[in-house]
N, C-alpha and C positions, 0 to 999 in steps of 0.2 A: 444880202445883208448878213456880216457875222453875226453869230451870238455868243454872248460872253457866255462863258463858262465858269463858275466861281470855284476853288477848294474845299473841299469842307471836311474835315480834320474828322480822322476814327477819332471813335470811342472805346476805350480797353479798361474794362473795367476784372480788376484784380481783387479774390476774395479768398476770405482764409474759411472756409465751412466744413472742416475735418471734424467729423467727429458729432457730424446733427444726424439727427432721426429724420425719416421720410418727411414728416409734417412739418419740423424745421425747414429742412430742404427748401421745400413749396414755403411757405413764408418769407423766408430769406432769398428764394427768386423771385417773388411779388416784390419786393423793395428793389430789388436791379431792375426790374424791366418798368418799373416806376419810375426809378432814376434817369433811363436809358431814356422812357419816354419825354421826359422836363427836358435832358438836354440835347434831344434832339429836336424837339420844338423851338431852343435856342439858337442854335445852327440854323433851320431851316429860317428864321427870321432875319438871318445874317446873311441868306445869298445873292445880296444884291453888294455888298463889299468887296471890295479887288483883290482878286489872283493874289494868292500867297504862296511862293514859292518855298516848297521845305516845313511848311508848317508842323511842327510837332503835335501830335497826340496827347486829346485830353486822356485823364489816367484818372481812375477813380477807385480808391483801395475799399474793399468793404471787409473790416478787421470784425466778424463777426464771435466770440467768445460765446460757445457752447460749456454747461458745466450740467451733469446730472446729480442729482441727490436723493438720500432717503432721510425719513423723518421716524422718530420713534420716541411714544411717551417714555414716562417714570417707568409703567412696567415692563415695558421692550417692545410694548405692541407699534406694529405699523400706522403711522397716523397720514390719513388718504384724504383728509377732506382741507388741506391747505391753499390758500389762493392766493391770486400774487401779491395783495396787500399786505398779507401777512408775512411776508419774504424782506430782507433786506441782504442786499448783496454788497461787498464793500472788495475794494481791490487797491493792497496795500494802503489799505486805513480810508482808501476816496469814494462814498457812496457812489456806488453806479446806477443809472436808469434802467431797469430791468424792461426789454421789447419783447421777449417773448415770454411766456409763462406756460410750461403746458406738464398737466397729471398722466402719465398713462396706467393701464392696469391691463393686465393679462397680456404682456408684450411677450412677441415669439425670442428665445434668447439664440445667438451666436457664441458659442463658448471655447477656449481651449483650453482641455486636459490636459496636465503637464506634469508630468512625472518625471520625477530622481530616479534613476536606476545605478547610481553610482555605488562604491562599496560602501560609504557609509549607511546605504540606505537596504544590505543586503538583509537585516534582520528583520525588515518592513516590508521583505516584496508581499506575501500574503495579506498583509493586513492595505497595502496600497489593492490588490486585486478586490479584496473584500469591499472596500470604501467603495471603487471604483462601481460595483454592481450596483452596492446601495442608491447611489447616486442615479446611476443609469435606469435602474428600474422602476424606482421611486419618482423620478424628477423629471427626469424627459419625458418632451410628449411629443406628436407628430407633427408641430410645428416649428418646432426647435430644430437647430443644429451644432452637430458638436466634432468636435477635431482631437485626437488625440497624437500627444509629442513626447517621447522619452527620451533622455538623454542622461549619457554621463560625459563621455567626451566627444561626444558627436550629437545631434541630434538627430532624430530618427522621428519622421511621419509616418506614425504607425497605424493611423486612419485619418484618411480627409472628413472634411464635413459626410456627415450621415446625422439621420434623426433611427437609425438601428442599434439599439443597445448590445441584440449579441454581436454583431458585426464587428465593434467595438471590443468588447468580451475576448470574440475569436482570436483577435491581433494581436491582440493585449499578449494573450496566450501562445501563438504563435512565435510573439516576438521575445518570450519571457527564455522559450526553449530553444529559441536562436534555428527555428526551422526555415524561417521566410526569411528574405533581406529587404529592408526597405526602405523608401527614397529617405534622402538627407535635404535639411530646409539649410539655409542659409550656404554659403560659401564653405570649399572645402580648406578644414583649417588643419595643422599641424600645432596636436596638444600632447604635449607630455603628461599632464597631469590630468585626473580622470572628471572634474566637476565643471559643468559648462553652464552654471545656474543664471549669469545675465545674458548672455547669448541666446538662451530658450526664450528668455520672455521678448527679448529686442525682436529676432527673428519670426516669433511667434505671431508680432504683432504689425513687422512691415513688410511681412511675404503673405500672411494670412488673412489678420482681421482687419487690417486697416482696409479691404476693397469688401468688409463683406459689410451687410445691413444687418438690421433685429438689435436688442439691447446685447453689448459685447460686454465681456470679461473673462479672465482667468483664473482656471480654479489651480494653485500650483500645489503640487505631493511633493516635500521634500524639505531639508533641514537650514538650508537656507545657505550652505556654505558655498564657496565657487573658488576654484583655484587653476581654470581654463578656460577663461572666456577673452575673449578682444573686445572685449566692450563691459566698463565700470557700473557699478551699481545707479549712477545719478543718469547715466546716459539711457540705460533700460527704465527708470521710473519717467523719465525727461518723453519716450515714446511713447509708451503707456499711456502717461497723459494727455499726448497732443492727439491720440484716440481716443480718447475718453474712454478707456478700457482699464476698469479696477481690476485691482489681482487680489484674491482671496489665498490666502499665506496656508495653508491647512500643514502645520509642523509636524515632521516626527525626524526627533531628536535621539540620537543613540549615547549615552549618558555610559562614562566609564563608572563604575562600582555602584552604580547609584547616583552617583554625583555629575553634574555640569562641569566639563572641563571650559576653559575658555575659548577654542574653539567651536564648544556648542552655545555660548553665551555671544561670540560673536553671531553665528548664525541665527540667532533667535532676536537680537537686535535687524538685523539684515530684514528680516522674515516682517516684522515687525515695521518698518520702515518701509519700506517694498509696498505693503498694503495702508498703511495710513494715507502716504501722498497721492494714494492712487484711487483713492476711494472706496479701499476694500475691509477687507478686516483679518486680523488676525488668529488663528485660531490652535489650540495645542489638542491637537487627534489621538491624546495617550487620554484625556480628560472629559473631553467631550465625544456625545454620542452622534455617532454621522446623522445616523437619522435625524436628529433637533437638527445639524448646523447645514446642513444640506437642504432641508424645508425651509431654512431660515434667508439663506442664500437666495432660493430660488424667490420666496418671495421680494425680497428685496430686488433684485432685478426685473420681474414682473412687474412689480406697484412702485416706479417711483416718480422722479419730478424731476425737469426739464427746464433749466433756463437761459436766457442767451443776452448778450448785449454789447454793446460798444462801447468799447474802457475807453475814457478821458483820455489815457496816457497814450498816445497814436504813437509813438517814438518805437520801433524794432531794432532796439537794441543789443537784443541775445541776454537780458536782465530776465532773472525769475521775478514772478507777479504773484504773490500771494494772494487768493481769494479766499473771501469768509464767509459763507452764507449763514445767518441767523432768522432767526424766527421771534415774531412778538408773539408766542403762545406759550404762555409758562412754562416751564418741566418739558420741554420736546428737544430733544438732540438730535441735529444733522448731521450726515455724514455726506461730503465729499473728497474732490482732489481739492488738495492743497494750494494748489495752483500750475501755473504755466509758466513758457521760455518764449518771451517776446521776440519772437522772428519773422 
């Protein structure tokens, strides 16, 4: 006696989870293999149905939207005890169901240093070395890891990840007195002009941080101008975000007589811009003391909030999505990205 043999059609199930933390991850796998389980229960109920030749594959997208945030009262303080009730999350004006909700505190960071070494930024190299320590000594601990990138019309990885501050230090040093030569990130380009400022962060973020873990961001050194890159300002914030990788703008501006000329007023819009959609903040390093904005920094990346969901609008368009997240707790200001590029 034959036995029939029924088809039974894969399951491919397609997910967008760029950009979750470890305990997302696991969350957002607990729902697939839940999924996976329902409809393969339904199939197996169906194998008594006849031979389907060519059958197509079920397909099942899970458009998971990851967004990180911090929260801080009237006086600047960090506010840690928020919870999901207290969240409302709105994308392009359409309240969303918030699925996950989660606080972290004392998260190990993934960061990349990104320094201007271009000639505008020739009267700043000591005071960028100086930051640099502060930063390094102060800030890092042995959890952490950190990547340093310099560029003016090339970039230059001038440390991989290390959680070694002088090691860092040393390159830094190395690289300042042109002793050592070292690798270049992204594709080799021919620049006539010496400023590679979207290039570092695009590069930064799709050869470095997007395969690495821990809470990611960019701290960038430099005045915000770029007159050498293959890639525009919208398409470096447009990756940024789809990592969920804020860039912290830390400015320094070389100002003719005293005054802003208008190409240091475009750069400081740029600078400006760069860090708002991204989730970071802007900061002018002639005015502020590294010490306060680096402690500041660091906590905020350590202590924040984590939410994720599935936008109504399923449509991947290539259409930017504005996200809002607000708070029903009086006098508290969020801070994230702006939003996304439905793809």
């Amino acid at each position: 006696m034959r036995t029939q043999t029924s088809a039974i059609p894969y399951l491919s199930i397609r997910g967008t989870f760029r950009g979750l933390s470890s305990s997302f991850r696991q969350d957002a796998t607990g729902v697939c293999m839940r999924l996976v389980a329902g409809v393969s229960l339904l199939l197996v109920a169906g194998l008594g149905a006849p031979e389907s030749r060519g059958q197509a594959p079920i397909k099942v997208d899970v458009n998971l939207v990851n967004v990180a945030f911090t929260a801080r009262d009237a006086q600047g303080n960090l506010v840690e005890n928020l919870k999901r009730e207290d969240v409302e999350l709105l994308e392009d004006a359409v309240p969303q169901k918030i699925e996950f909700f989660l606080r972290s505190t004392d998260l190990p960071l993934t960061l990349a240093l990104i320094v201007d070494v271009s000639g505008s930024q020739d009267e700043f190299g000591k005071k960028h070395k100086k930051d640099l320590e502060v930063f390094l000594k102060e800030i890092l601990r042995p959890q952490d890891r950190v990547l340093l990138v310099c560029f003016g019309n090339h970039l230059r990885l001038v440390s991989d990840y290390t959680n070694s501050a002088d090691q860092i230090l040393t390159n830094y040093q190395e690289f300042d007195k042109g002793k050592k030569h070292f690798a270049q990130i992204g594709p080799r380009e021919e620049r006539d002009l010496g400023t590679a400022f979207y290039d570092s962060i695009y590069y930064s973020v799709t050869e470095k941080l997007a395969a690495s873990g821990g809470r990611k961001a960019i701290l960038m050194f430099s005045d915000g101008e770029d007159n050498s890159s293959s890639h525009d300002m919208m398409t470096a914030i447009e990756t940024a975000q789809a990592e969920n990788v804020p860039v912290y703008s830390i400015r320094y501006t070389e100002k003719k007589h005293g005054n802003l000329t208008a190409r240091n007023k475009y750069g400081i819009s740029v600078m400006d811009r760069v860090a708002k959609e991204t989730g970071g903040a802007h900061i002018d390093a002639e005015e502020t003391d590294p010490h306060t904005y680096f402690r500041e920094i660091a906590e905020e990346l350590r202590t924040s909030y984590e939410v994720a969901y599935y936008p109504t609008n399923r449509t991947k368009d290539g259409t930017f999505r504005k996200i809002v997240i607000r708070t029903k707790v009086e006098r508290v200001r969020v801070r994230a990205k702006t939003g996304y590029f439905a793809r």
